[in-house]
C-alpha angles and dihedrals in degrees: 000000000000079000092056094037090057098055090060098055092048087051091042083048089049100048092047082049093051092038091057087047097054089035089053092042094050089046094051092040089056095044088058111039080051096056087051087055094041088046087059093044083055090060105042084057088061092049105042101019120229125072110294119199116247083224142351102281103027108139087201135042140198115294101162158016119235127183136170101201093192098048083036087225119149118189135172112216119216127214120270122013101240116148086250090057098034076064091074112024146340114285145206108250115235113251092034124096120261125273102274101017128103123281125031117330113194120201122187129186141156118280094211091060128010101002089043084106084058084090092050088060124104137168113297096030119136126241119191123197132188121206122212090259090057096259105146111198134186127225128179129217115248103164147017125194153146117240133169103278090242087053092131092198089076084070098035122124101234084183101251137084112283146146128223123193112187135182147171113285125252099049097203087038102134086208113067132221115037134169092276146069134212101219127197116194121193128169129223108262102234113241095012117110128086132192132230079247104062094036081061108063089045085067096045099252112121106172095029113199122246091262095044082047091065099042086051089060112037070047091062098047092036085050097044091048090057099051097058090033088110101020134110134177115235103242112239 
């Protein structure tokens, strides 16, 4: 009878095993076949202007570029940072300003999937954002830190430039949620943003066409990422 008892836990223990694999795979396989199809949605707005849906019956669409050069990591943030969004990308939490924009723009996003770099970064990495309109700025990271999730400082205006990526603590906990949050705060680097414009007349073209458009502006990110690729600001 303990023996067959027994059995039954190990086999209990193995299917709750098999049932959080196949959970976790699902959820990483759909976070990234959705960035692919956001990542399209992001260029068609370049080309055709507006916000396109990333499919049919999206309720969000893409708002940003963020990329972290030193971690190579590339990310389109959605609007709005509800759980259903979160699913599929990090995205700008409402109230806040937009990526890129002045003020304090807060972006959240899951630590098991596209916020899982969040724990590689450290004080003097570079952060890049692109707005919709092609403008690529740099931001530098100054702090990291955990807080209580209903710390309303993380949101605040401070009244400079800044960017704020947030996500769920600790970061190697298997159940999700939890009452705190793993902050990284970076600060716009003055002087230090260019638009697909302007990248364009360096290069002689000055009414580019819709495709070259395109090609400016993904060229100035891909540049910029480049360029701080190995590069790390001394902490003061």
């Amino acid at each position: 009878m303990k023996y067959r008892i027994l059995q039954v836990a190990a086999l209990l223990v193995i299917g709750w095993g098999v049932t959080q694999i196949a959970r976790g795979t699902y959820v990483h396989a759909k976070a990234k076949l959705a960035q692919i199809l956001i990542r399209r949605a992001w260029v068609k707005a370049a080309s055709e202007g507006g916000a396109p849906k990333p499919w049919p019956w999206a309720d969000t669409t893409p708002v940003a570029r963020l990329g972290a050069p030193l971690q190579r990591i590339d990310l389109i943030v959605l609007d709005g940072a509800s759980g259903r969004t979160l699913a599929f990308g990090p995205g700008s939490v409402a109230g806040t300003a937009r990526p890129g924009r002045p003020g304090n723009a807060v972006i959240g996003g899951h630590r098991d999937t596209h916020f899982r770099f969040l724990k590689e970064l450290k004080t003097g990495d570079p952060l890049l954002v692109e707005s919709p309109e092609g403008e690529v700025v740099e931001y530098v990271v100054t702090a990291t830190r955990v807080v209580d999730y209903r710390d309303a400082e993380v949101t605040r205006d401070f009244g400079d430039d800044r960017l704020t990526l947030a996500t769920c603590y600790p970061l190697d906990a298997i159940e999700p949620g939890g009452p705190q949050r793993y902050v990284v705060t970076a600060t716009r680097v003055a002087d230090r943003h260019r638009s697909s414009s302007a990248v364009s007349q360096s290069v002689g073209s000055s009414e580019p066409s819709v495709g070259s458009s395109i090609v400016t502006r993904t060229v100035v990110f891909s540049e910029r990422f480049r360029g701080a690729s190995s590069v790390r600001v001394p902490s003061s």
